[in-house]
N, C-alpha and C positions, 0 to 999 in steps of 0.2 A: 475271615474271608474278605478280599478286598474286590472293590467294583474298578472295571474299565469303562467308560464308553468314547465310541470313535466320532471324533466330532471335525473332522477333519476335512470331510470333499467339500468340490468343488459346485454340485451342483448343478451341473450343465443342464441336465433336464426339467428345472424351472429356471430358466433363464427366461424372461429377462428378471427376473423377479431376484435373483440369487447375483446378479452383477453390484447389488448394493446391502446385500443382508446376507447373514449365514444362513444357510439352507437348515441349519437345527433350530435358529430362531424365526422361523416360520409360524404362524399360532393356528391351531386348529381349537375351534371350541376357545378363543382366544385364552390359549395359552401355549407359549413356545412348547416345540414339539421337545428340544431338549430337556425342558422340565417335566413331562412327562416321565422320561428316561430316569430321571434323575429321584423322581418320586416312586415309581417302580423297583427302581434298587432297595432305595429306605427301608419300603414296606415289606421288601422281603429280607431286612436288617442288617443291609449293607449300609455302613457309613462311611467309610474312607472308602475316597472314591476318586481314580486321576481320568481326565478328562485328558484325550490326545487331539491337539491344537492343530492347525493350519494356518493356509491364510487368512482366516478370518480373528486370527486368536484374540484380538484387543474387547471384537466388539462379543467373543463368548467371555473372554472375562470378566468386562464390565456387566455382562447381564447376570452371568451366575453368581459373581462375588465370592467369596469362600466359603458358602455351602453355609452359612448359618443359616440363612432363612427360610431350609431343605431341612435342616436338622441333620445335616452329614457334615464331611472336613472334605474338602474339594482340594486336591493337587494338580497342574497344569502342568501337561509333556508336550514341549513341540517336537512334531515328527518335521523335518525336515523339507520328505519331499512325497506327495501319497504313492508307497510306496506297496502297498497291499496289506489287506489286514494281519498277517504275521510279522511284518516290517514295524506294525505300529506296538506288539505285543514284543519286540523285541526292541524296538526303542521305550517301552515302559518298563523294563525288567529291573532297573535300579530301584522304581518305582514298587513292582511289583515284589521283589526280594523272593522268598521263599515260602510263600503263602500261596495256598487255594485262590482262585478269582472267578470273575463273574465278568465276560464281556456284552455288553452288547453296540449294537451299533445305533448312534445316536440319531439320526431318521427312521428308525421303526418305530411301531404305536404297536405293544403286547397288549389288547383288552383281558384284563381279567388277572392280569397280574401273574410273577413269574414264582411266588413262593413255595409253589408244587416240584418247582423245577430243582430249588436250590435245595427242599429238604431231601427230593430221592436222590441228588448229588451224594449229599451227605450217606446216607442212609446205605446205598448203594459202594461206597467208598470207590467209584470210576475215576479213572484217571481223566475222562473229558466226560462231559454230556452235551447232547445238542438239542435245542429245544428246536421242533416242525412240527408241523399242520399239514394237512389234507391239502391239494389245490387243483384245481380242473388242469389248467395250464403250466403242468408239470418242468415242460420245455425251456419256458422262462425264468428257470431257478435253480439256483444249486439244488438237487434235492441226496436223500441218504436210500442205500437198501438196508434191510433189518433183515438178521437170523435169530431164533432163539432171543427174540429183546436188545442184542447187540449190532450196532454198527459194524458191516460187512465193508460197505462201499462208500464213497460220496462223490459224485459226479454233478460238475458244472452246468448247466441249461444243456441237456441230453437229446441226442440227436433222432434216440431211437428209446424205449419206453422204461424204466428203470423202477421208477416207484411215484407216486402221489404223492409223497411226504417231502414239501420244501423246507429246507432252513432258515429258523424265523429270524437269522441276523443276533441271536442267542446263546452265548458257548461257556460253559463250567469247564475250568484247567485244574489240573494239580501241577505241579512245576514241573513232571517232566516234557510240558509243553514246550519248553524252552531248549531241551535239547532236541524237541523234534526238530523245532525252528530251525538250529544251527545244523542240523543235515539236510535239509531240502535244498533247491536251487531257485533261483526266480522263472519263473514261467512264461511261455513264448512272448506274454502282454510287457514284461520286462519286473512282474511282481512275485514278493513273495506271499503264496496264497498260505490262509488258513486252514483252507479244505485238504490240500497236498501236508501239512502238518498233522491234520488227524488221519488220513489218509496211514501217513509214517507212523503214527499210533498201533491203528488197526493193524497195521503191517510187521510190527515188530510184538505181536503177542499183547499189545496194553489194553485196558477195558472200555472201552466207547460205547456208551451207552445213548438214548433217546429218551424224550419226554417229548408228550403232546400237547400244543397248545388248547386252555381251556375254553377258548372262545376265540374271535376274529384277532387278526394282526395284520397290520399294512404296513408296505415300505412306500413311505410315502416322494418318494422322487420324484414323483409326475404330477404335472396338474389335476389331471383325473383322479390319481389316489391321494392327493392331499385334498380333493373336496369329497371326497367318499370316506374320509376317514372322518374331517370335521362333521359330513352325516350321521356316522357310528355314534362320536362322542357324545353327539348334543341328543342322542335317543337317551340320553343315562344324567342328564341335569333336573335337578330340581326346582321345582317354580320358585323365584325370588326375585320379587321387586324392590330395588332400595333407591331407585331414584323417581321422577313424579310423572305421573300421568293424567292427562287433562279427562276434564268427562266425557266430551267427544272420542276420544278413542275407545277400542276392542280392541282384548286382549283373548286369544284363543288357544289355549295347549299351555305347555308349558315353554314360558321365559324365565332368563335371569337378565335383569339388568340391574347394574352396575350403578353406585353413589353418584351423585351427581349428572345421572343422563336425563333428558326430556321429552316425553312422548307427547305431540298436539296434531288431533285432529288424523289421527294415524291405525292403521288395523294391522295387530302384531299375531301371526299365526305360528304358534311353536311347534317344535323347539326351534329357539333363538338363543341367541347370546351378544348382548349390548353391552359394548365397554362404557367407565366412564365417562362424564361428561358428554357424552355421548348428545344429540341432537337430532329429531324424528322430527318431519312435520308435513302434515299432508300427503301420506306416504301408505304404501305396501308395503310389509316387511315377511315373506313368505319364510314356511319351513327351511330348517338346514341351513341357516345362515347364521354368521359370527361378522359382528361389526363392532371394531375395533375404540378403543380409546380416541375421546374429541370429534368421531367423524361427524358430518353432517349431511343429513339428505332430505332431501327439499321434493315434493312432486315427483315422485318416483318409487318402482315398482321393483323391490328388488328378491329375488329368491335363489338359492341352493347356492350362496355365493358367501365367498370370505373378500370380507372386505379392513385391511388394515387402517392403522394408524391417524389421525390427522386428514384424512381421505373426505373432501367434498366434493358430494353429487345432486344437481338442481335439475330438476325435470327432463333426468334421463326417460325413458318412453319404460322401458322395463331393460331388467338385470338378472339374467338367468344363469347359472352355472361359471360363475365369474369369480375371477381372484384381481383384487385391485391392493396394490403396493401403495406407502406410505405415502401423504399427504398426493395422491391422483388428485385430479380435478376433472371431473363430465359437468357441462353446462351447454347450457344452449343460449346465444346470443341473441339480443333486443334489436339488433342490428340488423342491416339487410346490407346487401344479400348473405343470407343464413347457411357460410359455409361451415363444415367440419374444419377445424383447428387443434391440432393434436401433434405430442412427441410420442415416438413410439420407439424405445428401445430394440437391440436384437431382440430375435424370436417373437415378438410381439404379435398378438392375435386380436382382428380388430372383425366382428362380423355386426352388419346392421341391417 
């Protein structure tokens, strides 16, 4: 069996953050959410694995490299134009040949792993399976009806009440996914959907089946659910310290930080996760927060917040619920009169 995952949008709903990074290299729990995806496959012993490209493709090549250091073999398909997920599964079919596959979409976070999913694939011998979860807010999601265990229906964010069960962005093929592909048509959006392919499944007699997720899944597209999911993550780390901590500091819950980071004079309340090199001083470092490689933060209060890259902050007042992109700067000037000085990309959210 071979793995897909779609690594391909655009991102628009974390912009501004997504104007200069792929939305799959985003780190929750710092660590790119596409690695995630990519380690998820592994474990349920997928190894050949093609990754579908965008405009971002250079900078997911350079980060994933060729899957040695995943333990898998990485192939790269540029799709062209995002053209809907059956678009993408039809521009990888070279790729794909004649083999069973495993897609998923490379902005979801599956807690708990998908290997339940792949062995009743097997076990089951369906020509699809789709992995969902329960959700209150049904409306907002593709979700499936089930008869008998079997996929009946699947309907796009439903107008009127259908089922609780979303699609975790999760789908087992046998190849005659590809001749559904080639009878559907693109849909009013100008795409060809996935949903309308298994839809052409159910419809012509083939076996579509369901699995239920064993625990949480987020699509993390939004600012809200990419710090809700970095929450998820860091409930499930291990306490480890491998860089130094002064004796003035307290250390509460469980942390990881990372070779080379410095804690002085600073109270760290876990879970956390400090990249390396990292630099703490004089500081609050609340629950739920992921602070990236090199940063530095000086007199400041920060919690529930992902903070990337390079990113220095000197006596912000406090930092709540925040996502700050690679090498930010928050400072407060020596200077008078003590204006605010800031760029602010689109979409940019400034509250003080």
């Amino acid at each position: 069996m071979k793995g897909l995952i779609l690594s391909g949008g655009t991102g628009t709903r974390l912009r501004p953050l997504t104007f200069t990074q792929a939305k799959q290299l985003l780190p929750i729990a710092n660590q790119p959410i596409l690695f995630l995806s990519i380690n998820t496959m592994r474990d349920a012993g997928i190894h050949e694995i093609g990754i579908i490209l965008g405009n971002t493709a250079a900078e997911v090549r350079a980060a994933v490299g060729n899957g040695e250091k995943f333990g898998v073999a990485i192939t790269y398909i540029e799709q062209s134009e995002p053209l809907g997920l059956a678009h993408a599964v039809k521009t990888a079919a070279p790729f794909l040949g004649d083999q069973s596959f495993l897609m998923m979409l490379g902005d979801n976070v599956i807690h708990g792993g998908i290997t339940h999913a792949v062995e009743q694939f097997i076990r089951q011998s369906s020509d699809a399976l789709v992995l969902a979860g329960p959700v209150a807010n049904p409306e907002q999601f593709g979700v499936i009806k089930v008869s008998d265990e079997r996929v009946v229906q699947l309907v796009e964010k439903p107008q009127t009440f259908v089922s609780h069960l979303a699609l975790c962005g999760v789908y087992l093929f046998q190849p005659i996914i590809h001749e559904a592909i080639r009878a559907i048509t693109p849909s009013l959006r100008g795409e060809l959907e996935i949903t309308d392919a298994i839809q052409w499944l159910v419809d012509n007699g083939y076996s579509v089946t369901h699995c239920l997720t064993t625990s949480w899944w987020k699509d993390t597209g939004r600012p809200s659910d990419l710090l809700d999911a970095n929450r998820l993550l860091l409930q499930d780390i291990t306490h480890a310290i491998e860089g130094s901590i002064d004796a003035q500091s307290e250390i509460i819950g469980p942390v990881r930080i990372a070779q080379g980071a410095v804690i002085k004079n600073s109270t760290l309340r876990g879970p956390i996760a400090i990249g390396k090199n990292a630099h703490i001083e004089d500081s609050y470092i609340g629950p739920y927060t992921s602070i990236g490689d090199e940063v530095q933060i000086r007199k400041t209060e920060v919690e529930y917040s992902v903070i990337l890259e390079h990113s220095v902050i000197d006596q912000a007042p406090r930092l709540d619920q925040c996502i700050l992109g690679r090498s930010v700067r928050i400072g407060r000037t020596s200077r008078k009169p003590r204006t605010m000085r800031m760029v602010l990309g689109d979409s940019s959210i400034y509250e003080w």
